[in-house]
Residue frames as qw, qx, qy, qz and C-alpha x, y, z in Angstrom:
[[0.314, -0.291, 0.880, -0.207, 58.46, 19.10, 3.40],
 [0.248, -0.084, -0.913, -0.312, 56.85, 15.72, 2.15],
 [0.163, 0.523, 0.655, -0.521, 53.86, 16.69, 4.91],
 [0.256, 0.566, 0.148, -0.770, 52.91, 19.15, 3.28],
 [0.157, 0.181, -0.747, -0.620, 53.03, 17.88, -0.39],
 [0.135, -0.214, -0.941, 0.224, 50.94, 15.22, 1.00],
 [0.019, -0.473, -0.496, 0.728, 48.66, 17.35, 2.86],
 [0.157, 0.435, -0.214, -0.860, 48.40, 19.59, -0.48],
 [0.305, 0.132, -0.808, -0.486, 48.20, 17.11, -3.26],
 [0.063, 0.357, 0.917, -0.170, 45.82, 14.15, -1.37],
 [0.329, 0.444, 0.242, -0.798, 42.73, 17.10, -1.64],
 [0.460, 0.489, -0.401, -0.623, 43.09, 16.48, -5.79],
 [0.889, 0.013, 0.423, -0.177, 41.36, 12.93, -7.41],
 [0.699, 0.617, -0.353, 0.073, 44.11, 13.06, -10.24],
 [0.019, 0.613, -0.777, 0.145, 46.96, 12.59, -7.82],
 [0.910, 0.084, -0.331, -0.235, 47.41, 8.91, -8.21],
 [0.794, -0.248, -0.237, 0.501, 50.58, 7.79, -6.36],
 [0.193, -0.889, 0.415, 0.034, 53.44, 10.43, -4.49],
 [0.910, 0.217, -0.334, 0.117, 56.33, 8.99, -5.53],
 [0.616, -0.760, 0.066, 0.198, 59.20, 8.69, -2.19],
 [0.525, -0.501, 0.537, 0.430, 62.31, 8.37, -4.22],
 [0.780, 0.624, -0.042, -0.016, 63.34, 7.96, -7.91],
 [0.875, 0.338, -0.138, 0.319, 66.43, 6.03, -8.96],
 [0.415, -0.815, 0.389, 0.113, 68.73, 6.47, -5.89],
 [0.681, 0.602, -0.416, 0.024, 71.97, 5.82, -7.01],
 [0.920, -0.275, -0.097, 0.260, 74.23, 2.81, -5.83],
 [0.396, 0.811, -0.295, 0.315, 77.14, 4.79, -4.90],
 [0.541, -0.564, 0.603, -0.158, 78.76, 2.39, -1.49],
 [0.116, -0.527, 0.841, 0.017, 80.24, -0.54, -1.86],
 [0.387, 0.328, 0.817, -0.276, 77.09, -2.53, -1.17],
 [0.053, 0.059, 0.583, 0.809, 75.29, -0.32, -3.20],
 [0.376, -0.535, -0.727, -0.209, 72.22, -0.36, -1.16],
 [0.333, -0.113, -0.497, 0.793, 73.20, 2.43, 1.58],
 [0.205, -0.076, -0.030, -0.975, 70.42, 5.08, 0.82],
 [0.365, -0.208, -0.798, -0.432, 67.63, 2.54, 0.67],
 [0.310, -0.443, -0.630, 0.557, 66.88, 2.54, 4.78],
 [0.075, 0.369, 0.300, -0.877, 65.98, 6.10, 4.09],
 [0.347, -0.187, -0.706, -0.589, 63.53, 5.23, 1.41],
 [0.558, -0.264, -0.760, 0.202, 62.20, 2.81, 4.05],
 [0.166, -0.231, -0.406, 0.868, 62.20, 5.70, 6.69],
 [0.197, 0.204, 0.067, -0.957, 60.28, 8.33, 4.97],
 [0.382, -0.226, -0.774, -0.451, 57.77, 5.90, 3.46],
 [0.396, -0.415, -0.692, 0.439, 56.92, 4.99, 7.01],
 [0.072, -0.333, -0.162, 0.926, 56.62, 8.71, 8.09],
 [0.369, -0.015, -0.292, -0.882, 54.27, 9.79, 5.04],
 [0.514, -0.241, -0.794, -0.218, 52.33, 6.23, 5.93],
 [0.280, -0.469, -0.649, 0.529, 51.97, 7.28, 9.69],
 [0.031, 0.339, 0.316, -0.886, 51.24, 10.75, 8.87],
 [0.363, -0.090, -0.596, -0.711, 48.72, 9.85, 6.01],
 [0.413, -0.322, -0.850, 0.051, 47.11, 7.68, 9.10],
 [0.276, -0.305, -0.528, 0.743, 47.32, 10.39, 11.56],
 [0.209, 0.079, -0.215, -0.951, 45.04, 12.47, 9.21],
 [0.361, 0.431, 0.811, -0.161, 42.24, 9.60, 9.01],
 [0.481, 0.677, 0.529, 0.173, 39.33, 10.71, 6.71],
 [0.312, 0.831, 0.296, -0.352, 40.15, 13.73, 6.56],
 [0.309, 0.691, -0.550, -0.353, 42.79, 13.34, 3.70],
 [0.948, 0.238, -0.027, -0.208, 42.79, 10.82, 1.42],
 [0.482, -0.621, 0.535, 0.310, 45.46, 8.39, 1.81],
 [0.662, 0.669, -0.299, -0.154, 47.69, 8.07, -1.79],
 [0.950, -0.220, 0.103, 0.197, 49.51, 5.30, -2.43],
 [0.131, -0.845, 0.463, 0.234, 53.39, 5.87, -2.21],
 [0.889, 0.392, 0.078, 0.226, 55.58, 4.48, -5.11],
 [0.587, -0.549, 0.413, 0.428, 59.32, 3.84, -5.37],
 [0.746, 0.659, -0.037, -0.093, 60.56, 4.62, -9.12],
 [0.557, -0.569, 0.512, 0.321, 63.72, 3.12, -9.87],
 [0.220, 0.586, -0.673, -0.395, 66.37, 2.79, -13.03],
 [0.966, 0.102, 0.036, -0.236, 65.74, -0.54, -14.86],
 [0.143, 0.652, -0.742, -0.053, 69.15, -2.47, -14.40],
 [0.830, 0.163, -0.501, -0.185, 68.09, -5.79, -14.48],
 [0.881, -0.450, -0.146, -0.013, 68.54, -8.40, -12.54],
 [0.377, -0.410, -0.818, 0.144, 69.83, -9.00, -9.68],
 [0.212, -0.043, -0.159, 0.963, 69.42, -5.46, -8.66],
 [0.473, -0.368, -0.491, -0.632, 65.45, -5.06, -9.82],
 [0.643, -0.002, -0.762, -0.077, 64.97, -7.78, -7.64],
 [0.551, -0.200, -0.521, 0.621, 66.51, -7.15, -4.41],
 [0.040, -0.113, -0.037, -0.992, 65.68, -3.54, -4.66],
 [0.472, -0.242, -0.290, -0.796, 62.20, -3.96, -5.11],
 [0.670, -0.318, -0.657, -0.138, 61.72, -6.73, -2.96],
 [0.347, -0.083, -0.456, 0.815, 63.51, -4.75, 0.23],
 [0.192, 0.002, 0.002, -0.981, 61.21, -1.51, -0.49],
 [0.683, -0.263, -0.513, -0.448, 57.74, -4.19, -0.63],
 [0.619, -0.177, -0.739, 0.197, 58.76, -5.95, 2.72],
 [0.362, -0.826, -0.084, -0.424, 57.97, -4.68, 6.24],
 [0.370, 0.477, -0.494, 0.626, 60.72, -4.31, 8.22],
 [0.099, -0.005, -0.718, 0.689, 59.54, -2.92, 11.19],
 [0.364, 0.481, 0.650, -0.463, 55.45, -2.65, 10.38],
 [0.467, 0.570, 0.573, 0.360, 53.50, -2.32, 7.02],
 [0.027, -0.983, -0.089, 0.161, 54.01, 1.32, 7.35],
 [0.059, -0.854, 0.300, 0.422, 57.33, 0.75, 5.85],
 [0.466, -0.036, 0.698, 0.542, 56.68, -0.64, 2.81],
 [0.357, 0.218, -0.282, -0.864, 55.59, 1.19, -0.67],
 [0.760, 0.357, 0.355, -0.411, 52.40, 0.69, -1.81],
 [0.832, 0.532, 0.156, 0.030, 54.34, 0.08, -5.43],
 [0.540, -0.535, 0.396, 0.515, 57.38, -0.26, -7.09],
 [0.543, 0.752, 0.346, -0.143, 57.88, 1.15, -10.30],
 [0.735, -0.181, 0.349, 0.553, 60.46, 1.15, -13.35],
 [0.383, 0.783, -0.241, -0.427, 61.20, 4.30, -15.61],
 [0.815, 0.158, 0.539, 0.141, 61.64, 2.76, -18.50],
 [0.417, 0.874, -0.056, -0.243, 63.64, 4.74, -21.18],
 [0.793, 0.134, 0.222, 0.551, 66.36, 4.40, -23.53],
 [0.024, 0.709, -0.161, -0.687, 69.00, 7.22, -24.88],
 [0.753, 0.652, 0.085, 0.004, 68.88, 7.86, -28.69],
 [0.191, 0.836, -0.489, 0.159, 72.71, 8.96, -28.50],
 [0.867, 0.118, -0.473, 0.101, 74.96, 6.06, -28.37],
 [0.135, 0.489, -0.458, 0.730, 77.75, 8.65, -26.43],
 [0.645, -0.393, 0.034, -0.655, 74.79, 7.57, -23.44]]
């Protein structure tokens, strides 16, 4: 479970961020259906990174997503930064994988 990762990893000073998600794909209509649970489990690792206090360092939690350009960056990233229902469900960062294929067929 994402406790435990947490729990495991936070011990080590290399672990720099936990990332919650990585390029959910738009696959409703909207195109934004999966995002609430982004939003969910941030919240969870943020309450249960509190519920540990000192003893476990708390790592910031990052959202990596597909670069598709506006407006979709935008909206995305600004949903997953905002606090809904307390700061405990928004990411500490948002963050684009940047790559290209070398194969056109891509």
């Amino acid at each position: 479970s994402s406790k435990l990762i947490v729990k495991e990893f936070s011990q080590y000073d290399n672990t720099l961020l936990f990332t919650v998600a990585n390029e959910m794909t738009v696959a409703d209509k909207e195109g934004y259906a999966a995002f609430p649970c982004v939003k969910a489990l941030t919240r969870d690792i943020h309450q249960y990174q509190a519920k540990c206090g000192a003893s476990m360092r708390r790592v910031p939690l990052i959202y990596a997503d597909m670069d598709m350009g506006p407006p979709y960056r935008e909206v995305v990233g600004r949903y997953l930064a905002c606090e809904l229902e307390g700061q405990d469900d928004a990411v500490d960062a948002y963050g684009l994988n940047v790559h290209s294929w070398c194969d056109s067929a891509y």
